[in-house]
GUZATI-835876 format. One line per field, with one value per residue (C-alpha): x, y, z. Coordinates in pm, 1 decimal. Layout:
X X,...
Y Y,...
Z Z,...
***
This chain:
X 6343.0,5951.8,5783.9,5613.2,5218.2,5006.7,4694.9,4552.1,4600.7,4795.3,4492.0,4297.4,4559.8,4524.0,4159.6,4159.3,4444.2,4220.8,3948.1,4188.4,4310.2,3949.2,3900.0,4217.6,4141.7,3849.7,4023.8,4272.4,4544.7,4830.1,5004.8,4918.0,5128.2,4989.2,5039.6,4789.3,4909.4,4538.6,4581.6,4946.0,4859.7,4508.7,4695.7,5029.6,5008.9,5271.6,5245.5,5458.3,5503.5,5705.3,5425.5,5618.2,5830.4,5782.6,5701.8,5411.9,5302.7,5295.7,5078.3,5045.9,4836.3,5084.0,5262.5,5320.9,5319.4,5639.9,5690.5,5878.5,6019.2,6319.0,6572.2,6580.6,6188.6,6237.4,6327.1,5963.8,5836.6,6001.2,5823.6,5459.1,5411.1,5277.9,5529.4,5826.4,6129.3,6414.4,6270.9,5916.8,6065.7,6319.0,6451.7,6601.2,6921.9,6953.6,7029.0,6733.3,6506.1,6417.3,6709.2,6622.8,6932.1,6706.2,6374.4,6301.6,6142.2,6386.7,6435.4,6086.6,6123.8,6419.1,6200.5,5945.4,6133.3,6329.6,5934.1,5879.1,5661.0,5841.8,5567.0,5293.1,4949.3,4962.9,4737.7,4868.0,4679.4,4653.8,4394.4,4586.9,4777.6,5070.0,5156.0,5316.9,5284.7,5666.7,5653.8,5426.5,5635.7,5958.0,5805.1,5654.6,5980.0,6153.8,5894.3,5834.8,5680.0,5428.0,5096.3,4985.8,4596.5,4461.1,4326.2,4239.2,4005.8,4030.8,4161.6,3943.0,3630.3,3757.9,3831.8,3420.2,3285.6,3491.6,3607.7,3465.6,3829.5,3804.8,3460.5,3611.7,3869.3,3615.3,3431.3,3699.1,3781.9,3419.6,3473.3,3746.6,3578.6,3290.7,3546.4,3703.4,3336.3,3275.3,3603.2,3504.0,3137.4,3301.5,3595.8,3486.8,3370.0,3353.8,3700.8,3886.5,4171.0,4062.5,4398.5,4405.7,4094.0,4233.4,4545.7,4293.7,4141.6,4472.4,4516.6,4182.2,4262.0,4569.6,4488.1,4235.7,3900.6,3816.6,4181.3,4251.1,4542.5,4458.4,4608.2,4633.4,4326.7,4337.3,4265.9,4325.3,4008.5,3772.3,3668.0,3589.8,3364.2,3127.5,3162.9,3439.4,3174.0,3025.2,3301.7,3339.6,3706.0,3877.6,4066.4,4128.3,4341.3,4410.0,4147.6,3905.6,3526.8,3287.0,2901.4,2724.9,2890.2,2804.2,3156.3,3145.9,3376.6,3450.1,3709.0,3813.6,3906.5,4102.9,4231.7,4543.8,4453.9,4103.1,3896.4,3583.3,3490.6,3182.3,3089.6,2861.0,2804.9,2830.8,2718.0,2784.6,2492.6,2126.8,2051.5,1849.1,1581.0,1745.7,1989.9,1672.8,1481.7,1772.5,1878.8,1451.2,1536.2,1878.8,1720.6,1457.5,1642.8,1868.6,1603.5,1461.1,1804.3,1914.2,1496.6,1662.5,2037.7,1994.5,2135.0,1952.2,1876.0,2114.6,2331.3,2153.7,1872.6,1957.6,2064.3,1719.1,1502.4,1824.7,1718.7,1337.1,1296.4,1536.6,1363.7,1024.8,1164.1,1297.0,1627.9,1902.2,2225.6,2386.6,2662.5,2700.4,2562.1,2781.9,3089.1,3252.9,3525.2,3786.3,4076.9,4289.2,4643.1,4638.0,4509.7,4170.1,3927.5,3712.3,3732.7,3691.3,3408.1,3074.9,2851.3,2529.0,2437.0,2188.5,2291.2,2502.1,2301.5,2610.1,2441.9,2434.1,2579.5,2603.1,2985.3,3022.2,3056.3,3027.3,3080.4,2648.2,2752.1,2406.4,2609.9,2421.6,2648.9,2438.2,2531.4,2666.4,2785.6,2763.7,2559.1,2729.3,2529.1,2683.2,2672.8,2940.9,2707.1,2766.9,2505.0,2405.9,2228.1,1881.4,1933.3,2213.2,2386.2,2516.4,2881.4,2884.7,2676.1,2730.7,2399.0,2237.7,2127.5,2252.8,2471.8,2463.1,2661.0,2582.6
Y -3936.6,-3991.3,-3703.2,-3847.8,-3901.3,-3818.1,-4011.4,-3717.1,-3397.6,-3317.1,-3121.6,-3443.0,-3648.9,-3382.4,-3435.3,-3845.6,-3733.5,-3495.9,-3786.6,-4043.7,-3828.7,-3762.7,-4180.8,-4135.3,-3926.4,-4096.7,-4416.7,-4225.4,-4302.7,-4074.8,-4260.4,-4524.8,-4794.1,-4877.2,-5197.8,-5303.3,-5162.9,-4996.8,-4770.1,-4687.9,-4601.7,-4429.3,-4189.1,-4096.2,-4228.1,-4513.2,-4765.0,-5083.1,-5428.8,-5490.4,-5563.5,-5878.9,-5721.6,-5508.4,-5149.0,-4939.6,-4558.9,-4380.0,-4148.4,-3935.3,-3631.8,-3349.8,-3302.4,-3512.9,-3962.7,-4133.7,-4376.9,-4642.1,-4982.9,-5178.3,-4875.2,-5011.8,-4912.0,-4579.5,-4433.8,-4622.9,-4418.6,-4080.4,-4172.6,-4208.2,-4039.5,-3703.0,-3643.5,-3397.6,-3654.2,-3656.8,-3707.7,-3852.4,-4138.2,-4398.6,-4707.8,-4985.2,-5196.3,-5462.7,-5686.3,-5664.9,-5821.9,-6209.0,-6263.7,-6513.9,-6292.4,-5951.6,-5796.0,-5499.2,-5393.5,-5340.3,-5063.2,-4934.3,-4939.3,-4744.0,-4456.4,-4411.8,-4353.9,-4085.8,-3955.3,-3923.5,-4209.6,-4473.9,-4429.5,-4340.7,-4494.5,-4688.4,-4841.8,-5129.3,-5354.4,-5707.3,-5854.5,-5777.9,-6023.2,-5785.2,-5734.1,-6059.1,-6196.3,-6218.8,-5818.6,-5782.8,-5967.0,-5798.6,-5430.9,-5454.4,-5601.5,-5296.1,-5047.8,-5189.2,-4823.7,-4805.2,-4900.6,-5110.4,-5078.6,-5311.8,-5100.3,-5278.1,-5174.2,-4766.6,-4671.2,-4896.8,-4744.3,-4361.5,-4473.6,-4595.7,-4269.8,-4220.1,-3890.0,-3774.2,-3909.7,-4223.4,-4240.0,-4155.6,-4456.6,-4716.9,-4616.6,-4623.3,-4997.6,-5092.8,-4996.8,-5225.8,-5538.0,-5465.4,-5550.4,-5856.9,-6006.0,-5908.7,-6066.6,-6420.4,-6406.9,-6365.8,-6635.0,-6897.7,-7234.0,-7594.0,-7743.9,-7388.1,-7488.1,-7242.0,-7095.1,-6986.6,-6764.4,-6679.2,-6539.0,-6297.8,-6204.0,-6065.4,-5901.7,-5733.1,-5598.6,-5470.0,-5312.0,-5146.6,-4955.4,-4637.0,-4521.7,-4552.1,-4799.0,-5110.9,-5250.0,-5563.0,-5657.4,-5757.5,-6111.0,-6355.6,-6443.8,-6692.1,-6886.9,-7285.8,-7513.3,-7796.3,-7952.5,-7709.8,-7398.7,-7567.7,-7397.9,-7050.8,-6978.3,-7226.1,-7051.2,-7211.9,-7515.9,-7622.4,-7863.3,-7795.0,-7610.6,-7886.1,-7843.2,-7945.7,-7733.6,-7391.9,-7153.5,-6838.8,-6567.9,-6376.6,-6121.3,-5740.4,-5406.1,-5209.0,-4879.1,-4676.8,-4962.7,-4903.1,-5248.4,-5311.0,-5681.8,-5845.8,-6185.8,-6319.8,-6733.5,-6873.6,-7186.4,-7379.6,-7642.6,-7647.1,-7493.3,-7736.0,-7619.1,-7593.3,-7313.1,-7113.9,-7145.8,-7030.7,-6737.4,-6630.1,-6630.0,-6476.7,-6154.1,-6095.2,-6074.8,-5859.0,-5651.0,-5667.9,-5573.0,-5314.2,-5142.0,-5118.8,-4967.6,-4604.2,-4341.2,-4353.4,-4764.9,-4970.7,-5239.6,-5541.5,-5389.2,-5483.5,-5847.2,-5893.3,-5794.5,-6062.6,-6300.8,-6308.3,-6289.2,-6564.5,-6794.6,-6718.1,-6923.9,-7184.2,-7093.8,-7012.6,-6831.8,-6858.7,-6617.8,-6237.4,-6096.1,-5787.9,-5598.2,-5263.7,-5157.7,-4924.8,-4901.8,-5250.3,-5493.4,-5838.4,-6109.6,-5925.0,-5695.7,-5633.8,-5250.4,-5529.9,-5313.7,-5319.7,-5645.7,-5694.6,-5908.1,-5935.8,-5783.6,-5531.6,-5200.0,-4946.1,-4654.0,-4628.7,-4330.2,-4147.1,-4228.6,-4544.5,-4856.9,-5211.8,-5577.6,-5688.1,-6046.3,-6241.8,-6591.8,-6908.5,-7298.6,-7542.8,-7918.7,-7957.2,-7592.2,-7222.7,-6949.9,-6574.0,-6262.7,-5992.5,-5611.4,-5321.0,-5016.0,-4657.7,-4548.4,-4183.6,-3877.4,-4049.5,-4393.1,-4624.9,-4680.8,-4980.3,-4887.8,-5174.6,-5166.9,-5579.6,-5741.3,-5905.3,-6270.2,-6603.0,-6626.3,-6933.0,-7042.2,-7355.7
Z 2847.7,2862.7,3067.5,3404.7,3340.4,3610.6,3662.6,3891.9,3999.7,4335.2,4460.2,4408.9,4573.7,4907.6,4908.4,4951.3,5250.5,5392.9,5421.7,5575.5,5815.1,5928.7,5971.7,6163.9,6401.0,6466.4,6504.2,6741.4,6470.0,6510.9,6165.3,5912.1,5746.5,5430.1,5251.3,4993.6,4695.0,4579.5,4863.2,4850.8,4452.1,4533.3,4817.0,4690.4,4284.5,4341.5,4056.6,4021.2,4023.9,4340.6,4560.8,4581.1,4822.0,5180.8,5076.9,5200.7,5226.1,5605.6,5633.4,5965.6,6045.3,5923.9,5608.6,5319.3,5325.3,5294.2,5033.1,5147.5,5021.0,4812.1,4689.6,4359.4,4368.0,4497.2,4147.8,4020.4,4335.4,4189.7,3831.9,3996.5,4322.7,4334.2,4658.9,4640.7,4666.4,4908.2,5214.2,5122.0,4905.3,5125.8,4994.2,5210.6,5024.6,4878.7,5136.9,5367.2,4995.5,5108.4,5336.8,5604.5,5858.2,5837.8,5777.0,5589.3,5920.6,6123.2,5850.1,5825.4,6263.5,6250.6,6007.9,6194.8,6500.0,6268.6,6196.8,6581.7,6627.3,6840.1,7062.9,6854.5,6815.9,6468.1,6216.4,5986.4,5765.0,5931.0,5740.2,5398.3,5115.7,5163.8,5556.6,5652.6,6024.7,6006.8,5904.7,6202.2,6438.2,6358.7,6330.6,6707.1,6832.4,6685.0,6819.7,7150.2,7272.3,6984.2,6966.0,6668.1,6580.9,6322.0,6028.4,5766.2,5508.4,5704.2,5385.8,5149.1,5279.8,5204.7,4823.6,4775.0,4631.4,4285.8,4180.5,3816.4,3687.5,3864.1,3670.6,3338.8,3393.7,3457.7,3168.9,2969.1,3101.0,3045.8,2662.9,2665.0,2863.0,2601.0,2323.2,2467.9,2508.5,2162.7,2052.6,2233.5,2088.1,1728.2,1785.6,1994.7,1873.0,1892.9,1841.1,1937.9,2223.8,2507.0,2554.6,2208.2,2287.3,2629.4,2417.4,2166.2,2542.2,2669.2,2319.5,2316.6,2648.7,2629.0,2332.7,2458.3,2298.7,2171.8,2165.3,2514.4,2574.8,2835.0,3189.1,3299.1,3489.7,3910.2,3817.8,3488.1,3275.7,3423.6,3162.5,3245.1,3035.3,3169.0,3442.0,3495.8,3518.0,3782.5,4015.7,4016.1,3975.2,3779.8,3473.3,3145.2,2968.5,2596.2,2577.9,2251.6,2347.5,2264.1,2161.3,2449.6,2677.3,2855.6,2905.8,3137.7,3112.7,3425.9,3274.5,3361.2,3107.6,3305.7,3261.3,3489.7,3741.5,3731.6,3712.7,3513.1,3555.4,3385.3,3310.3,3031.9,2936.9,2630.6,2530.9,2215.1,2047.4,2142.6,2484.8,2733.4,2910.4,3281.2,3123.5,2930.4,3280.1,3467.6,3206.1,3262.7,3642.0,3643.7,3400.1,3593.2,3921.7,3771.4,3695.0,4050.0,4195.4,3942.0,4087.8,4407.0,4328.9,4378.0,4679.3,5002.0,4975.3,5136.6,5008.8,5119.6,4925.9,4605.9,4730.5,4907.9,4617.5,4363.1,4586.6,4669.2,4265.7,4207.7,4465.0,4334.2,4028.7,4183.7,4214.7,4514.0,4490.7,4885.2,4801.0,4782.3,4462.8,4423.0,4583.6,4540.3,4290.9,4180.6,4121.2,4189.0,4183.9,4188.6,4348.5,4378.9,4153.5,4470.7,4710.7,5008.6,5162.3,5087.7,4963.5,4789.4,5090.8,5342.0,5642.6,5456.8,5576.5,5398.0,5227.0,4882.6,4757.9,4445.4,4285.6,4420.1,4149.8,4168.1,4021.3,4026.6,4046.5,4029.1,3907.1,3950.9,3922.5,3832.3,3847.6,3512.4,3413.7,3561.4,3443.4,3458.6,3366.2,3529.1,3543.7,3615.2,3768.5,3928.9,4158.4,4043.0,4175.8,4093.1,4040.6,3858.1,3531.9,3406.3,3287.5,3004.8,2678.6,2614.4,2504.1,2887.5,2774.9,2719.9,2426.5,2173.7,1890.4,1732.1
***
């Protein structure tokens, strides 16, 4: 038997309570159901695959949160959580998992009435992948003297400063995102299938860099060629990489959950003009933006200064140009809080990291030069090492 291996300390795990609790009470939250699996693992530890399923963390202003979901999960809860067990780890059986007769709700009702909160003023995640409208439906029928607040994203926000662990993780996942672009510059090539090189991605990853072992990342390597890159979020195919043809890859080292995306384009043959003009554009408005990301400025800071340097050369990006991250599940990489956009007047804040995401899709291909950063006590630092330019292979 394999000892459990704690990602944090217990202490640690008290103080992101303590700071929930505090958006609680100002949100006149007497509990919390928690759903989106970042925030059930950031607040209790809880790591598994079965976000397929109804499960979530309550969390109320005394005492310990409950883990709660599919019993066959509850001894994955005992493994992870930092939690005493017993009575802060509750499974539901077997026969409430996709069965159109019952909802695992009517079991999750029937526990928080045990908790004393059939008429208690509670938060749940609306605007989430993983709380259903059916869950909704069928958890207010069974509590029909509570008071269901939509809070999504209270949790999010208390997870944007990182904890000097939570900084060591992501660094360690930037090593290994800085090996799995270094394995693509040193593989790829005209008349290589794409999922081949996909494959030595995944490998690279999980591996991992510098002796620490790698996760699997939020979201699966972006990676489309031509007329392909011209859309963001297409992934890959067998077809051959042809000269000619620009490829970005949008991929993620992650480490204990923690996400380190960052994007860099490759392009294979003689480089026209558009793409040299457009690499001089993208560079400098990195530079502008990167001027701009320290504590004190605001968020839309950074986009305002990407922007007004990228127009100067001709050039428009309409989208955000950054967003917030941490630790992550899948479908998404992204904290789902603060933006590099305008209008986005969030402090900057020493600890917090994001995904600079200055990507530009022209009409034939897509141009990705992107940039992991932590805002620090005076300014930034870019968590990745990988060479910022254009790559080409002929």
């Amino acid at each position: 038997m394999t000892d459990q291996d704690d990602n944090f300390s217990t202490a640690e795990y008290r103080q992101r309570i303590t700071k929930v609790r505090k958006a609680m009470e100002k949100a006149g939250l007497q509990a919390i159901f928690v759903t989106d699996p970042s925030n059930m693992a950031w607040l209790t530890g809880y790591d598994g695959w079965s976000f397929y399923v109804h499960q979530g963390v309550i969390l109320t202003l005394e005492g310990d949160p409950v883990w709660w979901g599919r019993a066959m999960d509850a001894v994955g809860a005992q493994r992870t959580v930092f939690m005493s067990h017993g009575d802060h780890i509750r499974g539901y059986d077997d026969t409430f998992v996709q069965n159109p007769e019952k909802h695992p709700m009517q079991k999750l009702a029937s526990l928080m009435a045990e908790l004393g909160l059939q008429n208690a003023s509670i938060g749940v995640e609306m605007d989430n992948y993983y709380y259903t409208a059916k869950a909704h439906t069928v958890l207010l029928a069974h509590l029909p003297n509570a008071t269901f607040t939509d809070a999504t994203g209270l949790v999010n926000w208390q997870r944007a400063v990182k904890s000097e662990l939570e900084i060591t993780y992501m660094r360690r996942a930037a090593r290994i995102v800085e090996s799995m672009h270094e394995r693509v510059l040193e593989l790829a090539e005209p008349g290589l299938r794409k999922n081949e090189l996909i494959a030595e991605i995944y490998a690279t990853a999980i591996r991992g860099a510098d002796g620490h072992w790698g996760d699997y990342p939020a979201i699966v390597p972006m990676a489309p060629s031509g007329l392909d890159a011209t859309a963001p979020h297409l992934t890959w195919d067998d077809r051959p990489m042809q000269k000619g043809e620009a490829t970005f890859f949008e991929i993620a080292g992650a480490h204990r959950r923690y996400q380190c995306p960052q994007s860099r384009t490759l392009f294979l043959g003689e480089v026209p003009q558009k793409y040299r003009d457009a690499e001089a554009a993208v560079l400098d408005a990195i530079e502008a933006g990167l001027a701009q990301a320290k504590p004190g400025n605001q968020a839309q800071d950074i986009a305002n200064a990407f922007n007004q340097t990228l127009n100067k050369a001709g050039f428009e990006k309409d989208s955000r140009c950054g967003y917030a991250i941490g630790i992550s599940y899948p479908p998404d990489w992204g904290e789902r809080t603060i933006s590099f956009r305008r209008g986005d007047t969030t402090i900057l804040e020493p600890g917090m990291t994001f995904h600079f995401m200055p990507a530009l899709w022209l009409d034939d291909g897509g141009l990705e030069i992107t940039e992991p950063i932590l805002i620090t006590q005076t300014g930034h630092e870019c968590l990745c090492n990988t060479p910022r330019s254009l790559w080409v292979k002929a």
